[in-house]
C-alpha positions in Angstrom: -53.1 76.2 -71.8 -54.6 72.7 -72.0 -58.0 72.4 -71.5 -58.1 69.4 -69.0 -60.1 70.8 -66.0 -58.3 68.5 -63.7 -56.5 69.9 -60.9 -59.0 73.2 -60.3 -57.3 75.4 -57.6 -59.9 76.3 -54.2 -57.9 79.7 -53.7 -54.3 81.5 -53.7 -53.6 78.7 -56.5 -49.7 78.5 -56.8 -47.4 78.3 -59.8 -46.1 74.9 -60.6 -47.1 71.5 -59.2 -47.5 72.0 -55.4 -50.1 70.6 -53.2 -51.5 72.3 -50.4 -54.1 71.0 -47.7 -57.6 72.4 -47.8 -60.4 71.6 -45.5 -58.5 67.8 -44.4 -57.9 67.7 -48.5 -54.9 67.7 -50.7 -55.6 69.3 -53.9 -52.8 69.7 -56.8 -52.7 72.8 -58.1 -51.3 73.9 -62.0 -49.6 76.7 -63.3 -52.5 79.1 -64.8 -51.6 82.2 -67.1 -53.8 84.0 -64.6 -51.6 83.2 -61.8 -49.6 86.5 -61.4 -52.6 88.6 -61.0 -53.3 89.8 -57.6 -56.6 90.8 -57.1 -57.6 90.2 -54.0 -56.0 91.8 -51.2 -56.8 89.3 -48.4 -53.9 88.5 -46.0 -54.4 84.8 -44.3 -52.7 85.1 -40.5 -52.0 82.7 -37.6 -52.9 83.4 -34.3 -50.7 82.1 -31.4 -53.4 79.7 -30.7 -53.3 78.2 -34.4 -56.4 79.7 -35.6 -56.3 81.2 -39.1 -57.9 84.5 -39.5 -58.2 86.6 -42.8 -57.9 90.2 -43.0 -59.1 92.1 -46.1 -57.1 95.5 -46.2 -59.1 98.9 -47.1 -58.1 100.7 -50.7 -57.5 104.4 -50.9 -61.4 105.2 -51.8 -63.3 103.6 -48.9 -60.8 105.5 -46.5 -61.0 108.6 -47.6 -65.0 108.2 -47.3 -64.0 107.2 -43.8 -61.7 110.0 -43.6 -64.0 112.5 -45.0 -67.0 111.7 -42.9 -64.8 111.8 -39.5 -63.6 115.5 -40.4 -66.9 116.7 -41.3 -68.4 115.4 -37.8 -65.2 117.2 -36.2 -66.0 120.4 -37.5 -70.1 119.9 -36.7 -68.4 119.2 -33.3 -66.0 122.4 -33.2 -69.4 124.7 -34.7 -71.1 123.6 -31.4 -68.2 124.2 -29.3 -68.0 127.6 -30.0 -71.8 128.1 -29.5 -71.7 127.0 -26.1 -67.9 128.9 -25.1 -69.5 132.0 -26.7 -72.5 131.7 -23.8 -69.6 131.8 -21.2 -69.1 135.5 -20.3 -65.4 135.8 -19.0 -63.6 136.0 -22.5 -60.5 134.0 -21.1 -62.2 131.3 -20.0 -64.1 131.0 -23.2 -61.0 131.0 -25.3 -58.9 128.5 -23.0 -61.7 126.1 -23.3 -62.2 126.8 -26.8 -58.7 125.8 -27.6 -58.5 122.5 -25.2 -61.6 121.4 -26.8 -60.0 122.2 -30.4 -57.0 120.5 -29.4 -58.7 117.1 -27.8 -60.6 117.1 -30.9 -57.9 117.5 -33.7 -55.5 114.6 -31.6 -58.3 112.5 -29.3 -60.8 112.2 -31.8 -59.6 108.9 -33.6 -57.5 107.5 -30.4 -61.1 107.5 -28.2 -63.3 105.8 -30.6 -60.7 103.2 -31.6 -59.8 102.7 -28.1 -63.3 102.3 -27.1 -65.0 101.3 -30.1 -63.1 98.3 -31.4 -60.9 100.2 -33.5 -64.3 101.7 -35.4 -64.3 105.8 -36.0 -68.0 106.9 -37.1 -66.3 107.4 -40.5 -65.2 104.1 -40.7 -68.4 102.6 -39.2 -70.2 103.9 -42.4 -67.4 102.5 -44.8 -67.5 99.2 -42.7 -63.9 99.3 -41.8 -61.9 99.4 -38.8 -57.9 99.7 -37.6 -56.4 96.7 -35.8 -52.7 95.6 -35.2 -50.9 94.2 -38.4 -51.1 90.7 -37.0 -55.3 91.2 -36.1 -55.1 91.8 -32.7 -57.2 94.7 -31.3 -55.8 97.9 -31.5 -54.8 99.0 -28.2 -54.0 102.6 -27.0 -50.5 102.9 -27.9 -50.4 102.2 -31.2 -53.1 104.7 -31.2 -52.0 107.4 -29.7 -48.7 106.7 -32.3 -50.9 106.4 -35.9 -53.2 109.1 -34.8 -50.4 111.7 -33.5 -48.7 110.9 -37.0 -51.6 112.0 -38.9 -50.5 115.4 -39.5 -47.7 113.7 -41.2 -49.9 112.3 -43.8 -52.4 115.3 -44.3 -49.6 117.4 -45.3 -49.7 118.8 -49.2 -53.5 118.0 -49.3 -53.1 114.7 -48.2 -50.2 113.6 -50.5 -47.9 111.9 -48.5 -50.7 109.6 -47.3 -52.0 109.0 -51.0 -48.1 108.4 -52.1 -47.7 106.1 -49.0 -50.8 103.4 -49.5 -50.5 103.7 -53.3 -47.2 102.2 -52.2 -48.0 99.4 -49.4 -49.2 95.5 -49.7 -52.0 97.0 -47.2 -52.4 100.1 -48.1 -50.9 101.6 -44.7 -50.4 105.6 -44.3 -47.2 106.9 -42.5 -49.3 106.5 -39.4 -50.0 102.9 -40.0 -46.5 102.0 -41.0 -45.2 103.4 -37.9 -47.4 101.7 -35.4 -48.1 98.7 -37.1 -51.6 99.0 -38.0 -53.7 98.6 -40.7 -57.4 99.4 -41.4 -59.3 96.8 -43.1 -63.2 95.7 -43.7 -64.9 94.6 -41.6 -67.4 91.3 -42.0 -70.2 93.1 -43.2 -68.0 95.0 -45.6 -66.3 92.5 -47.7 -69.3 90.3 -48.3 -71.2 90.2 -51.6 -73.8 89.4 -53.0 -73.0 85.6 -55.0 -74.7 85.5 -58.6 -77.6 83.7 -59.1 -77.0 80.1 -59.3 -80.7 78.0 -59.0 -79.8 76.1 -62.7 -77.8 72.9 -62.8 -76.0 71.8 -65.2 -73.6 69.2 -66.1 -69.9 69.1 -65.9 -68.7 67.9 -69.6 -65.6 66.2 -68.1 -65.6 63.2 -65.5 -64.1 64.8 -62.3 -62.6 62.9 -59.5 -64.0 63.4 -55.9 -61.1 66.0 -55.2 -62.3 68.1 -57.8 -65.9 68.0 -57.2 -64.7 69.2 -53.8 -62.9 72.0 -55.3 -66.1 73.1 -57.4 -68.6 72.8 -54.4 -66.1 74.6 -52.0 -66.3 78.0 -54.7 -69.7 77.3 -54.4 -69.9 77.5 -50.9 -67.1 80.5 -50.6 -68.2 82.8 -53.4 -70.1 85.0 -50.9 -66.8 86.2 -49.0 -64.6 86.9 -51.6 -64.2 89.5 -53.7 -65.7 90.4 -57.2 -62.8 90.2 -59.4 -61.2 86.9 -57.3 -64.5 84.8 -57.8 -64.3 86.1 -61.2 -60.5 85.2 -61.5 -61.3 81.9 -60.0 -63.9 81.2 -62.5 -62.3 82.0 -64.8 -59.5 79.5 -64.8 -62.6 77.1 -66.4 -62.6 79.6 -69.0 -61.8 76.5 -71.7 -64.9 74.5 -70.2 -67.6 77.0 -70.2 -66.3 80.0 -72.6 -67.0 82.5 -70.2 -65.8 85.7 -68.9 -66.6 87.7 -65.4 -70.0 87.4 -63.4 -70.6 85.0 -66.3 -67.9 82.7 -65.4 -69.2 82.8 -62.1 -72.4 81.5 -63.0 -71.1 78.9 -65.1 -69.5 77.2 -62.2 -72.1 77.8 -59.8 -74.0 75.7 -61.9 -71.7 72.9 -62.1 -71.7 73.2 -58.1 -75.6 73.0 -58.1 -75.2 69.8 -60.8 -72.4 67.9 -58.9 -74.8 68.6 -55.7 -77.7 66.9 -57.0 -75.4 64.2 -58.3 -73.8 63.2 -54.9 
């Protein structure tokens, strides 16, 4: 890999010589022997009205903390049920109503909240996620009713055929998911991070053109809403430059940000 800086990818750098537009910019992009890693799972989408929106699907571990946390509450829930059908004294009565509230529980549960809580489950509130329609919409009560009817599909076997099917998928869909078209990603608050410190200037070694300043100060200005590893990726492709690795790398750049900033 040469260790000319020219050219410095903002994001999704591709392979070859293409350019691509970027905030009312063109900026050439290089091949990079870091290219074919994908490590950050943020799909870019275009609404009807031409605005472009990002989603950032869930992993496996932050929904089953969602999914955890919404089965404990349902059981808290059934517990009290039965306290209060057990004050009813006709034993029929109690039992019917113990099994309707059972039942609205087990397959209402998930369809209510998402219906009425912008797709937001108190489990997933916690994990700062929430389901929406494959292409961002609002989840509406259809494809609700459809993902959440399916779930017994994908709690089967202890939960295996759910694990086996997001292992499997770009988003990281269940059965449910695949079927109605859904997919439960973070939410604003969830994929933020906190960006490395960066008060310290310093220098870029190399002359860079105006693009490329651009290209350094736009990281800068991004590094809060993207992931861990794709800032680190990112900085990385300056690896030559500043010989380092991870939050390092990070650093390293921010600091060229902070030095083209004071030099503009």
């Amino acid at each position: 890999m040469s260790t000319n800086p020219s050219h410095i990818p903002i994001e999704g750098a591709a392979s070859g010589s293409q350019e691509f537009g970027e905030s009312e910019r063109t900026v050439r992009s290089y091949t990079h022997h870091r290219d074919n890693l994908i490590t950050d799972t943020r799909e870019q989408l275009e609404t009807p009205e031409g605005a472009i929106i990002h989603l950032c699907p869930a992993g496996i571990s932050a929904r089953a903390q969602a999914f955890l946390i919404d089965e404990l509450i349902k059981i808290a829930l059934l517990v009290i049920l039965t306290l209060v059908v057990a004050l009813i004294p006709t034993a029929d009565i109690g039992m019917l109503l113990s099994l309707l509230g059972a039942f609205a529980l087990n397959w209402f549960y998930g369809v209510a909240f998402e219906i009425f809580n912008d797709g937001r489950t108190p489990g997933k509130n916690v994990a700062n996620l929430k389901v929406v329609n494959s292409d961002g919409t609002p989840i509406r009560l259809a494809p609700s009713l459809l993902r959440n009817l399916l779930r017994f599909l994908d709690v089967m076997l202890f939960c295996v055929p759910a694990l086996v099917s997001m292992s499997m998928s770009k988003g990281f869909k269940r059965i449910g998911d695949h079927v109605a078209d859904t997919v439960v990603i973070y939410t604003d608050v969830g994929i933020k991070r906190k960006a490395p410190k960066d008060a310290v200037g310093a220098a870029f070694p190399v002359k860079l053109n105006r693009s490329e300043q651009s290209a350094i100060t736009d990281f800068q200005d991004r590094v809060s809403s993207l992931s861990g590893p794709r800032s680190q990726e990112l900085a990385e492709i300056l690896e030559p430059i500043h010989g380092s690795t991870g939050d390092d790398a990070v650093r390293a750049v921010l600091k060229y940000a902070n030095g083209i900033r004071g030099n503009l």
